[in-house]
N, CA, C and O of each residue as an XYZ file, in Angstrom:
432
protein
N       5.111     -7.008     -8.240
C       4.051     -6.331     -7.517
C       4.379     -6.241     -6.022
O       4.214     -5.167     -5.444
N       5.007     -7.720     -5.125
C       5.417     -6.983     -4.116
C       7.156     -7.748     -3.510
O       7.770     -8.814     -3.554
N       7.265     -6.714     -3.122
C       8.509     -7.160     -2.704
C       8.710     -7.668     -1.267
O       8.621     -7.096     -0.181
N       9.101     -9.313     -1.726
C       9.155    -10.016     -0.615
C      10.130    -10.045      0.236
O       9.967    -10.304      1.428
N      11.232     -9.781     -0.296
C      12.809     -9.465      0.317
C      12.659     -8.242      1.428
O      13.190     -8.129      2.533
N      11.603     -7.236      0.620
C      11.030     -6.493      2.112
C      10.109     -6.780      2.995
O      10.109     -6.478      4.189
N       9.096     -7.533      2.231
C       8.429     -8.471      3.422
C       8.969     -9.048      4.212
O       8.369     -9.095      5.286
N      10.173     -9.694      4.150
C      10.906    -10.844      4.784
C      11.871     -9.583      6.157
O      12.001     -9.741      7.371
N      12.390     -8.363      5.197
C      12.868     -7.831      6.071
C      12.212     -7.119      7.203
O      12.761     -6.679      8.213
N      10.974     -7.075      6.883
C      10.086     -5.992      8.061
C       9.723     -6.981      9.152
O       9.620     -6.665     10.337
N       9.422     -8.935      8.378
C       9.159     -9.349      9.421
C      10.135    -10.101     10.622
O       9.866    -10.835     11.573
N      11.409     -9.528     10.073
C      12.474     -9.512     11.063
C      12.785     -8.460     12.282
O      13.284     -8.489     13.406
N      12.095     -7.358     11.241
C      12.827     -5.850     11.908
C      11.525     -5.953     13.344
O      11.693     -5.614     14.515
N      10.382     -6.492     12.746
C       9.531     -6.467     14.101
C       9.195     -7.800     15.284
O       8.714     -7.779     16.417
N       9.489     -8.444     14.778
C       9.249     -9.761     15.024
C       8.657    -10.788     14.215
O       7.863    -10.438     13.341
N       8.938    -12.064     14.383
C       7.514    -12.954     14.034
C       6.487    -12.915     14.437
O       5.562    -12.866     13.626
N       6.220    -12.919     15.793
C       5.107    -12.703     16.578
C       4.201    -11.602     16.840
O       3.130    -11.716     17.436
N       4.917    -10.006     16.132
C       4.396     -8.465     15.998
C       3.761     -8.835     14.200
O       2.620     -8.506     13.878
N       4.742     -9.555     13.196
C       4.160     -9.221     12.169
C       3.102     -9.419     11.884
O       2.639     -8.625     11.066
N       2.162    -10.561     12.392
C       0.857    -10.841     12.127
C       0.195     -9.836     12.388
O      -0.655     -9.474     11.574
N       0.454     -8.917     13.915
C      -0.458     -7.653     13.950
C       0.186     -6.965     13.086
O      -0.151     -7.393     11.982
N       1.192     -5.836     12.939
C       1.867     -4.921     11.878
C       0.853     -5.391     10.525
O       0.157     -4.479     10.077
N       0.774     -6.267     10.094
C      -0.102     -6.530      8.624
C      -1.572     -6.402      8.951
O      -2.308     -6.095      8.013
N      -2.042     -6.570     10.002
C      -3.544     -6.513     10.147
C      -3.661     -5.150     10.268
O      -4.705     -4.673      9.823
N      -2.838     -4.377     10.768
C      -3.259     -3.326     11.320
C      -2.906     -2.150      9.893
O      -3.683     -1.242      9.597
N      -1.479     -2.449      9.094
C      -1.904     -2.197      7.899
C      -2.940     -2.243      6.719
O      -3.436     -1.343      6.042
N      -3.087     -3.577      6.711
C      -4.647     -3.552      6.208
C      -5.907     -2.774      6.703
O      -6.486     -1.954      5.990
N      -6.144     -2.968      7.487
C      -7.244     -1.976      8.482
C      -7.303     -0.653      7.970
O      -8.235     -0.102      7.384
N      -5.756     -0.054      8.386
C      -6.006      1.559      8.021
C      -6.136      1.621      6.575
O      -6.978      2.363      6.068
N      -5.193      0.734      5.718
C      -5.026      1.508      4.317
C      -6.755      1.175      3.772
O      -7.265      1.982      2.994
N      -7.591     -0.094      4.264
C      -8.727     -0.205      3.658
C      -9.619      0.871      4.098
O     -10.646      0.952      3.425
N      -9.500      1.694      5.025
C      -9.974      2.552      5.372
C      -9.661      3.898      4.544
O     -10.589      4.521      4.028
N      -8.560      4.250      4.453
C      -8.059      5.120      3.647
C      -8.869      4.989      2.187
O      -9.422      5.981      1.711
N      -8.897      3.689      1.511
C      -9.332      3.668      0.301
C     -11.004      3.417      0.299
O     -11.575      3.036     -0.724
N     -11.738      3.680      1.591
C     -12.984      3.580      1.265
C     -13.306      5.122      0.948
O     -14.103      5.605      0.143
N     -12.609      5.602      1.660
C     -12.686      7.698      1.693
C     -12.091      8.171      0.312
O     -12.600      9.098     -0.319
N     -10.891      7.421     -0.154
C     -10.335      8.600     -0.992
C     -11.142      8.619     -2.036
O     -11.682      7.776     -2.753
N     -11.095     10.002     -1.947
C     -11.570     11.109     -3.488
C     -11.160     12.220     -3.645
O     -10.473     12.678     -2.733
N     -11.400     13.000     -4.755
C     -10.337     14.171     -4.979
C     -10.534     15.431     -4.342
O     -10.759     16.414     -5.047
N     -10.467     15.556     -2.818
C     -10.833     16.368     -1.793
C      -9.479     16.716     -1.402
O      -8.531     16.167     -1.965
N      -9.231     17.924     -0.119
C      -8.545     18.464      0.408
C      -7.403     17.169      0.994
O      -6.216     17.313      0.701
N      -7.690     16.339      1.546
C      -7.031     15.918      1.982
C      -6.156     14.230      0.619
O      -5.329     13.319      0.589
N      -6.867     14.709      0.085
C      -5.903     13.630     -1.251
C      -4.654     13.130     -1.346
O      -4.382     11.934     -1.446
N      -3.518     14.468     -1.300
C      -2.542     14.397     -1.085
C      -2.109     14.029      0.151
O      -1.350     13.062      0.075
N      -2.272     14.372      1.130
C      -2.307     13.342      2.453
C      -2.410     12.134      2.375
O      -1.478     11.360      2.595
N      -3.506     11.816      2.067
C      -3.671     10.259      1.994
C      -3.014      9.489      1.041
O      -2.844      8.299      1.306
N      -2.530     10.023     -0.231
C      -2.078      9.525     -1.242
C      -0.373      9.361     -0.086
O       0.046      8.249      0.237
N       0.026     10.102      0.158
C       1.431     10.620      0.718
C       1.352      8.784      2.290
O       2.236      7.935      2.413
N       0.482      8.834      2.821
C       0.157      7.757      3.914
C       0.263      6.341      2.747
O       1.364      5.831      2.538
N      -0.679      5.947      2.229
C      -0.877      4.844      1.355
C       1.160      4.580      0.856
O       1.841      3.586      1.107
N       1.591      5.845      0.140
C       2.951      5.529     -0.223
C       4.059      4.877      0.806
O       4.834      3.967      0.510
N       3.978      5.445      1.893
C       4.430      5.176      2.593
C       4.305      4.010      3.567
O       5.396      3.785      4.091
N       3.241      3.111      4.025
C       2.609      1.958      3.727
C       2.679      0.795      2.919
O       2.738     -0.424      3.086
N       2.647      1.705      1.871
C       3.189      0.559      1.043
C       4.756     -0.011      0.317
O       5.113     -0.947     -0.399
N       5.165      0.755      0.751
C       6.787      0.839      1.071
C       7.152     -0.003      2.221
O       8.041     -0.853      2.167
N       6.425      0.261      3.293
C       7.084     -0.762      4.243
C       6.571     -1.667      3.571
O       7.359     -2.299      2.867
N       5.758     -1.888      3.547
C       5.295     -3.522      3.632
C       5.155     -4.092      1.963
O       4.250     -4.833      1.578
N       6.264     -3.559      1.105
C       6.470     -4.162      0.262
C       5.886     -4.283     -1.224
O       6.320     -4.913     -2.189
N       4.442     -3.242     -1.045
C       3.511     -3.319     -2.265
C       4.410     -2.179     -3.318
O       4.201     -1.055     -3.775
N       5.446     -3.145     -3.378
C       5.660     -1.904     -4.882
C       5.439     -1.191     -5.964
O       6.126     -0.315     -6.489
N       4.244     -1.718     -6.305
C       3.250     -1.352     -7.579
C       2.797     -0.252     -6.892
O       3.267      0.853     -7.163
N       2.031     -0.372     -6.119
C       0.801      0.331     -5.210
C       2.020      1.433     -5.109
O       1.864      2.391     -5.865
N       3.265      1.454     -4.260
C       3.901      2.447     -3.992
C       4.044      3.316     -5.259
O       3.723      4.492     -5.433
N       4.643      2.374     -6.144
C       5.132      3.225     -7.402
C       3.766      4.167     -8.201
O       3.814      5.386     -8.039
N       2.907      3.749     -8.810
C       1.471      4.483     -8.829
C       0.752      5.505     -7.283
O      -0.187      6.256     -7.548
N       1.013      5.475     -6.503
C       0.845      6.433     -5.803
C       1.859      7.710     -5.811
O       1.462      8.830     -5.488
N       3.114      7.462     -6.182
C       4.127      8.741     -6.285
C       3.787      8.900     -7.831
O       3.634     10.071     -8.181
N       3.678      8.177     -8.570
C       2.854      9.155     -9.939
C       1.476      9.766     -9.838
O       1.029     10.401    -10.793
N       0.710      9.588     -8.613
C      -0.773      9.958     -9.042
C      -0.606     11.108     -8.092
O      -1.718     11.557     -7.811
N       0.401     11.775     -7.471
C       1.075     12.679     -6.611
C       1.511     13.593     -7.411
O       1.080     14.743     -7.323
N       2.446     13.233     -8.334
C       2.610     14.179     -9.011
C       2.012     15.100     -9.774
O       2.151     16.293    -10.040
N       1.059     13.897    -10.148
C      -0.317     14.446    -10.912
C      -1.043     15.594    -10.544
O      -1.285     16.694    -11.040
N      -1.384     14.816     -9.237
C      -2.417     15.871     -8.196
C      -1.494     17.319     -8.021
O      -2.115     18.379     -8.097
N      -0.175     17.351     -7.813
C       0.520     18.650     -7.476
C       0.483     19.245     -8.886
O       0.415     20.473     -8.832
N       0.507     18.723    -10.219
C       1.053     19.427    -11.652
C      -0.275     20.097    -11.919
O      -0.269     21.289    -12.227
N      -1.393     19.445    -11.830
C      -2.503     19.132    -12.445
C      -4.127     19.359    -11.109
O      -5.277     19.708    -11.377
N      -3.603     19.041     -9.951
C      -5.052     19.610     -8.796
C      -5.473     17.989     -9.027
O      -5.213     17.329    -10.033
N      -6.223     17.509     -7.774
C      -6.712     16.443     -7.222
C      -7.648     15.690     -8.613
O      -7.705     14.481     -8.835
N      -8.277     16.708     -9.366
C      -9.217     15.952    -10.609
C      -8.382     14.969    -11.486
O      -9.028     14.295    -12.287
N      -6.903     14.783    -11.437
C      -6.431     14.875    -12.296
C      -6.196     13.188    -11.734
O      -6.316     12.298    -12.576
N      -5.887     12.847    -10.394
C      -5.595     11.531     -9.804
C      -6.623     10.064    -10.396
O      -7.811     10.125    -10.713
N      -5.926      9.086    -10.407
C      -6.644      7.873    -11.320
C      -7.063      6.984    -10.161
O      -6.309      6.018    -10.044
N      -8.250      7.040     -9.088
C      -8.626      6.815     -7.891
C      -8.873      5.587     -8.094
O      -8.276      4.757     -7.409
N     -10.002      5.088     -9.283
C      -9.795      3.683     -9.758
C      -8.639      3.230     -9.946
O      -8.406      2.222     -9.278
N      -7.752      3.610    -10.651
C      -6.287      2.806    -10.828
C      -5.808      2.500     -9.405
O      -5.355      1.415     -9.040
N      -5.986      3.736     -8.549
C      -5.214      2.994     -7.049
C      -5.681      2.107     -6.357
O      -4.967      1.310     -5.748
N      -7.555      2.084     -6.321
C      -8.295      1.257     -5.744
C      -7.651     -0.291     -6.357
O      -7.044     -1.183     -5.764
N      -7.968     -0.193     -7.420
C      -7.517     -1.843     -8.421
C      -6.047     -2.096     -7.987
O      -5.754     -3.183     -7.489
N      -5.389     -1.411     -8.110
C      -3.872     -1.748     -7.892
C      -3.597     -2.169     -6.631
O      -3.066     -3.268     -6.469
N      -3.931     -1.326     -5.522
C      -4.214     -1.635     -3.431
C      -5.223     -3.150     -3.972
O      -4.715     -4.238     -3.704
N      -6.267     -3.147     -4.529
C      -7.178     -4.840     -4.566
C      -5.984     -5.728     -5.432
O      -5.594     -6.627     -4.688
N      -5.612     -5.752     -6.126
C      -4.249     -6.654     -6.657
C      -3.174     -7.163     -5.687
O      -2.888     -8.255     -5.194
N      -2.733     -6.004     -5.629
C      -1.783     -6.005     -4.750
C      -2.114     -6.794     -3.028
O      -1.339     -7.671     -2.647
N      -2.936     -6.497     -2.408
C      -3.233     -7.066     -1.378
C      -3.230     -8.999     -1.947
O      -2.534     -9.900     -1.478
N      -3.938     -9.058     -2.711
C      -4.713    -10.237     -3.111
C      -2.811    -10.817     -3.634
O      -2.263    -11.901     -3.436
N      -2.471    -10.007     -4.074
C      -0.959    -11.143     -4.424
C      -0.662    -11.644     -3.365
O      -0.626    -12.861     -3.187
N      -0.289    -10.398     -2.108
C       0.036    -10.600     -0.922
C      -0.311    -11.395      0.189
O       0.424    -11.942      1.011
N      -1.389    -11.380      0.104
C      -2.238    -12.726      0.861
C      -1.516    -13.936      0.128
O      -0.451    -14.376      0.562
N      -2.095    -14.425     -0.929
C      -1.776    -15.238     -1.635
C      -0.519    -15.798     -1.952
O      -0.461    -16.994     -2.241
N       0.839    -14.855     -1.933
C       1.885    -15.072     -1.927
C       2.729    -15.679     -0.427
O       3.645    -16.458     -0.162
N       1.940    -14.934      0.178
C       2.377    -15.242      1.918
C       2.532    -16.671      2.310
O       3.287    -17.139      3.163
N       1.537    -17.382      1.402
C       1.651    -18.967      1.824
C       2.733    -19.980      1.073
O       2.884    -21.161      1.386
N       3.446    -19.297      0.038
C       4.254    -19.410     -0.581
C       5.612    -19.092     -0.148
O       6.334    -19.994      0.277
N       6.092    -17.674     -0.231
C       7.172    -17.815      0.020
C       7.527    -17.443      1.391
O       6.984    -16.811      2.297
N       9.139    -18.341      1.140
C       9.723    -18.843      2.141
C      10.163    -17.605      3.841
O      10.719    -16.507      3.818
N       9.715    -18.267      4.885
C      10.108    -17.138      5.798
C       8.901    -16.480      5.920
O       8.987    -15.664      6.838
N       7.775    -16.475      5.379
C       6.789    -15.298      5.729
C       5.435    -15.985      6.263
O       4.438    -15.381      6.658
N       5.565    -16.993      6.211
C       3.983    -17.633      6.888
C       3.716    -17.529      8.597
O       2.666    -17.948      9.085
């Protein structure tokens, strides 16, 4: 679910002392993002932000289900996206991430 080897690498690429903000400030927007999304004009946008988000910072699930619910939306039009599946997957995923943070090595 997330990849810590990229966790570990982002919190090199910015600092120790930047990553605590870089993650707050990720959290912030993407929880924001997921209080709005629904299958409106801007879907694909936001779906396209969340992917990318979650790429840096390692949520690979979340990434990987957002480039399928993309495809969706382009094959198929915005009705077609599983908004619950992303909501649950972004609430998993965070919750590993927290949770994992105190664990492994290099990221506390």
């Amino acid at each position: 679910m997330i990849d810590w080897i990229r966790v570990s690498q982002l919190r090199e690429e910015v600092g120790h002392d930047a990553f605590e903000d870089v993650v707050a400030l990720f959290m912030e927007e993407i929880d924001a993002v997921f209080v709005a999304l629904s299958p409106n004009s801007r879907l694909e946008e936001d779906l396209h932000f969340i992917t990318g988000s979650a790429l840096n910072l390692g949520f690979d699930a979340l990434c990987r289900l957002c480039r399928e619910e993309s495809r969706k939306a382009k094959a198929r039009g915005p009705g077609a996206v599983n908004i619950v599946a992303l909501r649950d997957c972004y609430r998993a995923s965070r919750s590993a991430f927290l949770d994992g943070r105190a664990t492994w090595p290099g990221i506390r």
